[in-house]
FIPA-92950 format. One line per 10 residues: number of its first residue (from 1); for each residue z, y, x of C-alpha. Coordinates in Angstrom, 2 decimals. Example, Ala and Ser with C-alpha at 12.3 -4.5 7.8 and 13.67 -1.06 7.14 Angstrom:
1> 7.80,-4.50,12.30  7.14,-1.06,13.67
END
This chain:
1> -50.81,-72.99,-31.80  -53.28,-73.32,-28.81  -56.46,-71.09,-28.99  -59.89,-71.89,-27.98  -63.28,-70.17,-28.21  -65.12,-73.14,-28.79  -63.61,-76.81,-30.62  -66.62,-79.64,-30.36  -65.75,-82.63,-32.63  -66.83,-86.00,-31.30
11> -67.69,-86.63,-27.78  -71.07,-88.53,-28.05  -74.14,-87.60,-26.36  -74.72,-84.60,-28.49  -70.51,-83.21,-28.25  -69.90,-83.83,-24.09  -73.49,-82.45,-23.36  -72.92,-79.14,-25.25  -68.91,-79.45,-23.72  -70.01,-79.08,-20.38
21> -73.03,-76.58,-20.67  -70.51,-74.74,-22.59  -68.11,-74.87,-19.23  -71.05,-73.85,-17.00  -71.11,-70.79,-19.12  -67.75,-70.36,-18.74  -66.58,-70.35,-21.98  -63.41,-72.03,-23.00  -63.98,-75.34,-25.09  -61.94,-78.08,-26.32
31> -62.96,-81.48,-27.55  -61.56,-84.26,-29.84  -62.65,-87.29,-29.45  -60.31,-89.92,-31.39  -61.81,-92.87,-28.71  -63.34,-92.50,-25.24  -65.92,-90.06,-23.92  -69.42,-91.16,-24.48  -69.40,-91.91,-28.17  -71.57,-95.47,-29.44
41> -74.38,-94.26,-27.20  -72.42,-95.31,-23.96  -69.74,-97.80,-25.33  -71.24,-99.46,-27.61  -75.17,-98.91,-27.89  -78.07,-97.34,-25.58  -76.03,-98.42,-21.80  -74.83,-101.98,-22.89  -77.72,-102.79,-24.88  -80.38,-101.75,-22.16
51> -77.53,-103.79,-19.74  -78.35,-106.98,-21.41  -82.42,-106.43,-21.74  -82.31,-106.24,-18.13  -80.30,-109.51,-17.97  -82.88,-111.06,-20.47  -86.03,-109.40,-18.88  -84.75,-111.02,-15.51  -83.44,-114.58,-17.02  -87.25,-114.62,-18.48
61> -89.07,-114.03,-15.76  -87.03,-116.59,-13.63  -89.15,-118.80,-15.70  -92.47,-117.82,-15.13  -91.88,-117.45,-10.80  -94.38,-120.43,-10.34  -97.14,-117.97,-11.40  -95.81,-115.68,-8.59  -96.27,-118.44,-5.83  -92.18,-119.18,-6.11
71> -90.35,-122.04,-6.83  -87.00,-122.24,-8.77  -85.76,-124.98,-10.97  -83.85,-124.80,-13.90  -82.54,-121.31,-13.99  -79.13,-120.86,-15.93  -77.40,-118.27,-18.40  -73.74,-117.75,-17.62  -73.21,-115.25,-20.58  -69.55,-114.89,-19.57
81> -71.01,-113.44,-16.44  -73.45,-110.93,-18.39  -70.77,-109.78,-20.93  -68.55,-108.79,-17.81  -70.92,-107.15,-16.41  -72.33,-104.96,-19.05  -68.46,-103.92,-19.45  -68.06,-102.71,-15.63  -71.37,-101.03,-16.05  -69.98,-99.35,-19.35
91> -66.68,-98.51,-17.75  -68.30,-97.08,-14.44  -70.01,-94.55,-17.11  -67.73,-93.75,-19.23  -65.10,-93.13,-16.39  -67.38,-91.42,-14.66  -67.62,-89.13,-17.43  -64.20,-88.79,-17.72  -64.00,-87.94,-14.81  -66.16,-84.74,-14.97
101> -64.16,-83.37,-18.08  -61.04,-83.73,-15.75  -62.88,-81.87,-12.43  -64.19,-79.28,-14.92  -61.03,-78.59,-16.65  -62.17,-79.32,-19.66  -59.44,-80.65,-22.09  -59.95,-83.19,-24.49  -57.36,-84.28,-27.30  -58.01,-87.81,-27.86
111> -57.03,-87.86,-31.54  -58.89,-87.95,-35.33  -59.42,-84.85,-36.95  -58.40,-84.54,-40.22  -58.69,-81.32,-41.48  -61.12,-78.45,-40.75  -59.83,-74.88,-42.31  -61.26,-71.85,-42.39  -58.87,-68.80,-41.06  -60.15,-65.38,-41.15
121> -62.80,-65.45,-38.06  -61.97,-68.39,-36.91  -61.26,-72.15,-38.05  -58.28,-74.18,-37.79  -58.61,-77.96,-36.46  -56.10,-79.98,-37.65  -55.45,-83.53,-36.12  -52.03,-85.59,-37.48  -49.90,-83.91,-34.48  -52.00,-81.01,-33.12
131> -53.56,-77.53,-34.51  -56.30,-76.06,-32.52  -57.55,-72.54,-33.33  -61.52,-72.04,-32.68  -64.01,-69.07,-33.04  -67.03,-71.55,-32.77  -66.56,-75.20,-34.11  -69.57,-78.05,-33.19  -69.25,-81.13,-35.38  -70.84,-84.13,-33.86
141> -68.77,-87.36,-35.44  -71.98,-89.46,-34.88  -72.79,-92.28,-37.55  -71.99,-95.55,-38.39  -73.87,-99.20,-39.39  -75.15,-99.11,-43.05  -74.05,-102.54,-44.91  -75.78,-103.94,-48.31  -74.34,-104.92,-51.51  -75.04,-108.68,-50.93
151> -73.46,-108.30,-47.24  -70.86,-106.42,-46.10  -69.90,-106.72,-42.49  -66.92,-108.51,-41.38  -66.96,-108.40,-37.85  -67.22,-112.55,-37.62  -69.90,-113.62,-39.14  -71.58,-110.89,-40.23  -71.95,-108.57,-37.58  -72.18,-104.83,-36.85
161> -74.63,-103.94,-33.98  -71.47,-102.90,-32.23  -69.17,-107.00,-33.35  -72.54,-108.30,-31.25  -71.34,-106.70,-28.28  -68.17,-108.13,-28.39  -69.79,-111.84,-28.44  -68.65,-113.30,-24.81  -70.54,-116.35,-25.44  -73.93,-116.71,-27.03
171> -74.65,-118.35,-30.66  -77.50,-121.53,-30.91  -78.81,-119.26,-33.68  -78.90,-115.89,-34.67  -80.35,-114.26,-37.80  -80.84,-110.86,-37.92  -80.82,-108.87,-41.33  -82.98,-105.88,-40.38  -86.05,-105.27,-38.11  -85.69,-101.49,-36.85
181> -85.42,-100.37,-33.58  -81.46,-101.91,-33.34  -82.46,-105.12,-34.78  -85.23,-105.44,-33.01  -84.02,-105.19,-29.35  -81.49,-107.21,-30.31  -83.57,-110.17,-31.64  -85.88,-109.86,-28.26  -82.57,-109.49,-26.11  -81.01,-113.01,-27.54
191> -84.32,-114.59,-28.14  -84.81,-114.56,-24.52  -81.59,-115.47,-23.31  -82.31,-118.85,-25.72  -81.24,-118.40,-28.64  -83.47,-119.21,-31.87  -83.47,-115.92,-33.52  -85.12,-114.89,-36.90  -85.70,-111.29,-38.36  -85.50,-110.91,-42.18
201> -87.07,-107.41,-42.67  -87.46,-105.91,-46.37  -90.22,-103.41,-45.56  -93.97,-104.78,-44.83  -93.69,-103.74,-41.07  -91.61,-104.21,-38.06  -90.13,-100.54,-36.78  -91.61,-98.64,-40.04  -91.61,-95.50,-38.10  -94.01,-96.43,-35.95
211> -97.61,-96.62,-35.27  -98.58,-99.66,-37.54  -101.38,-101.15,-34.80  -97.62,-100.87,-32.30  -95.80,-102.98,-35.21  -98.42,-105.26,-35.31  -98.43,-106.23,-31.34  -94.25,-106.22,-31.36  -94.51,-108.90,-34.48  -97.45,-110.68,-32.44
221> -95.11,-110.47,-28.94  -91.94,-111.74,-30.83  -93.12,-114.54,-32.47  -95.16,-115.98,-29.40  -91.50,-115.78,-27.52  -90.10,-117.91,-30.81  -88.99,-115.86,-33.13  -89.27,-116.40,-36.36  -90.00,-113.21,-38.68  -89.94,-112.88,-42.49
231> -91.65,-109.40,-43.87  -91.52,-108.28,-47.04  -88.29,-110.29,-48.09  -84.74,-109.62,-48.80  -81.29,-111.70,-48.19  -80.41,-112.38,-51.73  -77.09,-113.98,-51.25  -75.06,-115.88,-48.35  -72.35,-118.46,-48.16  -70.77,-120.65,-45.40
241> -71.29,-124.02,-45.87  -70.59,-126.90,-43.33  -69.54,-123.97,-40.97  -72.84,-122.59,-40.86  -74.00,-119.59,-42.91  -76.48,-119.90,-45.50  -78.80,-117.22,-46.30  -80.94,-117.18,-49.70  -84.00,-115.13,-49.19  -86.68,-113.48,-51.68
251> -89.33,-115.61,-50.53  -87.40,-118.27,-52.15  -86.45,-119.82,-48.32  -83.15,-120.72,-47.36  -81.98,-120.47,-43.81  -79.47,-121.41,-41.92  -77.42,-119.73,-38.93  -74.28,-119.16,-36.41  -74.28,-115.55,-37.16  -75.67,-112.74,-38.73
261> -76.60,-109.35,-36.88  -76.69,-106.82,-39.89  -79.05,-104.14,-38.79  -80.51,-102.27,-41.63  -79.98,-98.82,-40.50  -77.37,-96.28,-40.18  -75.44,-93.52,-42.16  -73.60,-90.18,-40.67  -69.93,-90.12,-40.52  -68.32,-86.89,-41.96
271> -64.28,-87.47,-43.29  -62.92,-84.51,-42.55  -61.15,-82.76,-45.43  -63.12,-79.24,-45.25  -59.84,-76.71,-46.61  -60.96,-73.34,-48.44  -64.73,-73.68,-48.16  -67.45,-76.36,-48.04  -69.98,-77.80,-46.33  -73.14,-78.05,-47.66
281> -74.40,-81.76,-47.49  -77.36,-83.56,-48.75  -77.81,-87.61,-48.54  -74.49,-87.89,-46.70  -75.98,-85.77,-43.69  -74.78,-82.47,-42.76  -77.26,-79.40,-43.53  -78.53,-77.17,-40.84  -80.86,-74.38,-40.00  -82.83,-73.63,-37.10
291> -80.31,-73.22,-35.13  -78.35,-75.65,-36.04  -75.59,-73.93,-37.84  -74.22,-75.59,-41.52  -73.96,-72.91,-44.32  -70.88,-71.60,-43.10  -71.26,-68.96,-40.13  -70.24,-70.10,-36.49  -69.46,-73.59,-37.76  -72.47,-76.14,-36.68
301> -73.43,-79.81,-36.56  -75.40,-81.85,-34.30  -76.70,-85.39,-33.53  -76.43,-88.63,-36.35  -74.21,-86.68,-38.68  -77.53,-84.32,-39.15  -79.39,-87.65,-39.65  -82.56,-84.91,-38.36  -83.33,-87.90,-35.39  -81.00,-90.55,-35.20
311> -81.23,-90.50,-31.26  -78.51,-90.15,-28.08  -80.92,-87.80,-26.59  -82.00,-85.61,-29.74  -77.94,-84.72,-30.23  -77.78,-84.10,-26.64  -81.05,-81.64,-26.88  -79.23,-80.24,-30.11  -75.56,-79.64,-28.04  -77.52,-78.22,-25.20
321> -79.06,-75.37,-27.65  -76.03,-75.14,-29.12  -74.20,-74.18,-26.14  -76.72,-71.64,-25.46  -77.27,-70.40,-28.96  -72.84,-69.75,-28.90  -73.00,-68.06,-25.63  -75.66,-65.76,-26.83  -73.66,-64.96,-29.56  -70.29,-64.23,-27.50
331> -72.90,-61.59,-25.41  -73.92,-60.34,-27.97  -77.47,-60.73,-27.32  -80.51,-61.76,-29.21  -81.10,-65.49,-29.70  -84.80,-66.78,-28.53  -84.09,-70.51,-29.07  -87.55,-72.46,-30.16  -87.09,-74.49,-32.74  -86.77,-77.84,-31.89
341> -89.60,-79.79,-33.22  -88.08,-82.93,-33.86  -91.57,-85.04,-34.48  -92.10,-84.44,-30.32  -89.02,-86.25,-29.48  -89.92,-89.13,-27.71  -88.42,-92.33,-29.01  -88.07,-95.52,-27.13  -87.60,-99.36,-28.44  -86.28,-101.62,-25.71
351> -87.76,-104.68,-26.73  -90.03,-107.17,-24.49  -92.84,-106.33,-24.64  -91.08,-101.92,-24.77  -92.52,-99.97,-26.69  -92.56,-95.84,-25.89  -94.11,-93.10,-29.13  -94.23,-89.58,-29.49  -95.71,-87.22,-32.15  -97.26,-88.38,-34.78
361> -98.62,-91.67,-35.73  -102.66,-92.28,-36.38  -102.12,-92.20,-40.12  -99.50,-89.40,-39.90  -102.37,-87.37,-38.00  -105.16,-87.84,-40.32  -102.93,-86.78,-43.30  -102.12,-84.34,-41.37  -105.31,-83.19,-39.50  -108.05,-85.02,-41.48
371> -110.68,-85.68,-38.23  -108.82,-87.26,-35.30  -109.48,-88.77,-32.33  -108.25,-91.88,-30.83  -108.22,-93.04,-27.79  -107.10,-96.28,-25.81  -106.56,-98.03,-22.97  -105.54,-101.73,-21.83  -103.05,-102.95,-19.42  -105.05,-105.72,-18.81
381> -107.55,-103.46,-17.09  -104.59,-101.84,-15.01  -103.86,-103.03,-10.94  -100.65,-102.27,-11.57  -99.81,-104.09,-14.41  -101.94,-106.87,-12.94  -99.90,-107.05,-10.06  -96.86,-107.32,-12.04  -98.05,-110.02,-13.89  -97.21,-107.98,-17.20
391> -100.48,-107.25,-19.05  -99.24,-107.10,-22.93  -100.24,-104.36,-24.36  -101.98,-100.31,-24.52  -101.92,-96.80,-24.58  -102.58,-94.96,-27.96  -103.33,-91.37,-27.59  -103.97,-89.17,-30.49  -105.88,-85.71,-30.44  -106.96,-83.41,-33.42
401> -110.35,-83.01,-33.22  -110.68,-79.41,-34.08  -108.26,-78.12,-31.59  -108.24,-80.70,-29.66  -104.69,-80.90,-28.83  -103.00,-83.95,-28.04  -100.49,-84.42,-31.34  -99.86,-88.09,-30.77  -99.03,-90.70,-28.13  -97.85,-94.35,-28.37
411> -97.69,-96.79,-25.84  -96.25,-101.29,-25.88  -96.19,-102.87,-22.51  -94.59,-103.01,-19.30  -92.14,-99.99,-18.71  -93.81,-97.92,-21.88  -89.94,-96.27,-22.37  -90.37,-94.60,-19.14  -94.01,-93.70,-19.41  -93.60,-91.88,-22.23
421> -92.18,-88.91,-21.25  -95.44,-88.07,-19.94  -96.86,-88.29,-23.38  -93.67,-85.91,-24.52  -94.77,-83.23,-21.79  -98.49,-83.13,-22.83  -97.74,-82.74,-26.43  -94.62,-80.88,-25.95  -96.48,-77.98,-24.18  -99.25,-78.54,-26.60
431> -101.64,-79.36,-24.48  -105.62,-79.90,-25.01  -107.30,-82.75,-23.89  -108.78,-80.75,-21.28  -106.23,-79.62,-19.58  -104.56,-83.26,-19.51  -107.57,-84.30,-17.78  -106.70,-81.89,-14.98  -103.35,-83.42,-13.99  -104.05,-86.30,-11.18
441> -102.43,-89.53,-11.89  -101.38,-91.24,-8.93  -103.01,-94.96,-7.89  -101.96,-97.70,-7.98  -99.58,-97.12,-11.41  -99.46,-97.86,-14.71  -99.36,-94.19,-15.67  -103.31,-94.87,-15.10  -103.47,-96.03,-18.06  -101.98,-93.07,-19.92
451> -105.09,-91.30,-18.03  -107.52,-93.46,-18.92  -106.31,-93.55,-22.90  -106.73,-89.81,-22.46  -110.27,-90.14,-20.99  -110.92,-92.47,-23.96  -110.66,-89.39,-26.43  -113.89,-88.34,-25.23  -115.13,-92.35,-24.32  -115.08,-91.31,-20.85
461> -112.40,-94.02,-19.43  -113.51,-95.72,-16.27  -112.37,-98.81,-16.45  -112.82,-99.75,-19.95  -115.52,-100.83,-22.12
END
């Protein structure tokens, strides 16, 4: 039986990041990973996905050049072309990837786990041909795509966000059951590529999680592109009639489409048969402390099977302590790991127009805080975003008023994903609105405009009204 110091189960964002930290420490680690490196996050979510909205951004703006001064006729879609591509991007990744584990020595056994035992101070890791002894074990098996009662996914018509992918030619029409940050940039993807896309969402908002005024704009964004989007209703039942599907909806509608993108949310994935202990586990979601350890000691869990933030960079954040909270541990020395505050996590929707948030939302603030401020700022009154020709949109920043600390930011418009890790920095470091004000935002850029929403707190923006 081969002996390790560390095992890491799953090697998603959250399992290879801790991995190789855990190699730069120089402690011996294994990892099983039953498919390739990289998890959904690079095979089959965050690097294909954000493949295609480039593809769509780009095949949308080819028809809107005249505004530029350009001329091009009848720009084409060769999806073929696109769903090759997004592979050799994915396999340029992933191989790359691989390709680390092999140059760091690090040794992966590419099988299932089934069985996780506990043996004196250690834990046995059980696959159907292999045994792996381990002092420290990191579980990170990810999640999966919830289904409903009325629709279960079968991988043809009703579709997984992960079937979609697999599409090498594009439907006339495309339903999708769902309107969360998955559905979503989906819908936007496709809808600009030309297909007629509809969202059925059950909740009264687009992207619940989110800033409701941001929800608003998406739902006023999509459906000037053409989409079509039902709130507030449910898919009843579904048949396939005339080789179409049928969908019955709440709202008494029936609609018909090519295929259905199921997108209503996701669940953690945990089958591994725990031997002489358990695992504490509440709403299908691993339990964890601080520190990310379950209720057994040395055995932890990270990323979607937590369900703390279903996000590729929150499990990597959560390997990355992990890794250091182990070696600590091996040394012997004290811990001083912050807690990870989980609400300061930025999180990014990839839609057209993108939309970028962190911290808390204006009504999650004045539950929270009571007296808030709130300040904003247009991209219509940005050079930048003038010159791009990409004006949709604002920055929403969100202070306490006592302390005034910045607890909130939220941003839709042109390339709000990327501007919002300056928003994660300010309130990350819990910053005041003061000492924001002292960093100098370079000209001509759209991060003016997280400036100027800042300078709003105190209605001291510039260039706004």
């Amino acid at each position: 039986m081969v002996k390790h110091t560390v095992a890491i189960i799953g090697g998603g964002p959250g399992g290879y990041a801790a991995a190789i930290r855990l190699q730069q420490y120089g402690i011996d680690t294994v990892v099983f990973e039953k498919e390739r490196l990289g998890g959904v996050c690079l095979n089959w979510g965050c690097i294909p996905t954000k493949t295609l909205v480039k593809v769509a951004e780009l095949f949308s703006e080819l028809h809107h050049v005249e505004e530029f001064g350009l001329s091009l006729e009848n720009p084409t879609c060769d999806y073929p072309k696109i769903y090759e591509r997004k592979n050799h991007v994915v396999e340029k990744l992933v191989s790359g990837l691989e390709f680390l584990f092999k140059k760091r020595q690090i040794p992966i056994i590419k099988e299932a786990v089934k069985t996780l035992e506990k043996h004196g101070d250690s834990y046995l890791i059980s696959t159907e041909n292999t045994t792996v002894q381990a002092y420290y074990v990191v579980i990170a098996t990810g999640s999966s795509s919830k289904e409903l009662h009325s629709m279960k996914i079968d991988g043809e018509n009703i579709l997984s966000s992960r079937d979609i992918l697999k599409l090498q030619s594009l439907p006339e029409r495309l339903v999708v059951v769902g309107g969360g940050v998955i559905g979503c940039e989906f819908a936007s993807i496709f809808s600009q590529l030309g297909v007629e896309v509809q969202i059925v969402e059950f909740l009264p908002q687009l992207l619940s999680t989110e800033d409701e005024e941001i929800s608003r704009r998406l739902a006023m964004a999509l459906k000037k592109s053409g989409i079509k989007i039902y709130l507030k209703t449910a898919v009843e039942n579904w048949k396939i009639e005339n080789n179409e599907l049928k969908l019955a909806l709440s709202n008494g509608k029936e609609i018909s489409t090519d295929k259905v993108l199921l997108s209503v949310g996701r669940a953690p994935v945990f089958d591994i048969e725990c031997k002489n202990f358990e695992i504490n586990i509440e709403k299908d979601a691993i339990t964890i402390n601080n520190n990310f350890e379950t209720n057994q000691h040395n055995l932890f869990a990270i990323g979607d099977v937590t369900a703390k933030m279903m996000l590729a960079h929150t499990a990597s954040k959560q390997g990355l302590l992990t890794a250091e909270i182990i070696k600590n541990r091996i040394e012997g020395t004290e811990s001083r790991i912050e807690k990870l505050r989980y609400e300061n996590i930025p999180r990014c929707t990839f839609t057209n127009p993108e939309i970028g948030s962190v911290g808390l939302t204006e009504a999650q603030a004045k539950e929270k805080y009571k007296e808030i401020l709130v300040g904003k700022f247009p991209f219509s009154a940005n050079g930048k975003a003038l010159g791009l020709g990409n004006v949709f949109g604002f920055v929403k920043t969100i202070a306490d008023k006592k302390s005034n600390k910045i607890i909130g930011m939220h941003i839709i418009g042109p390339q709000a994903t990327e501007l919002i890790a300056e928003g994660g920095i300010l309130i990350g470091l819990g910053m005041t609105v003061d000492e924001a004000l002292k960093v100098v935002f370079a000209h001509p850029t759209l991060s003016e405009a997280v400036a100027e929403s800042i300078e709003d707190l105190e209605k001291m923006s510039i260039h706004s009204m």
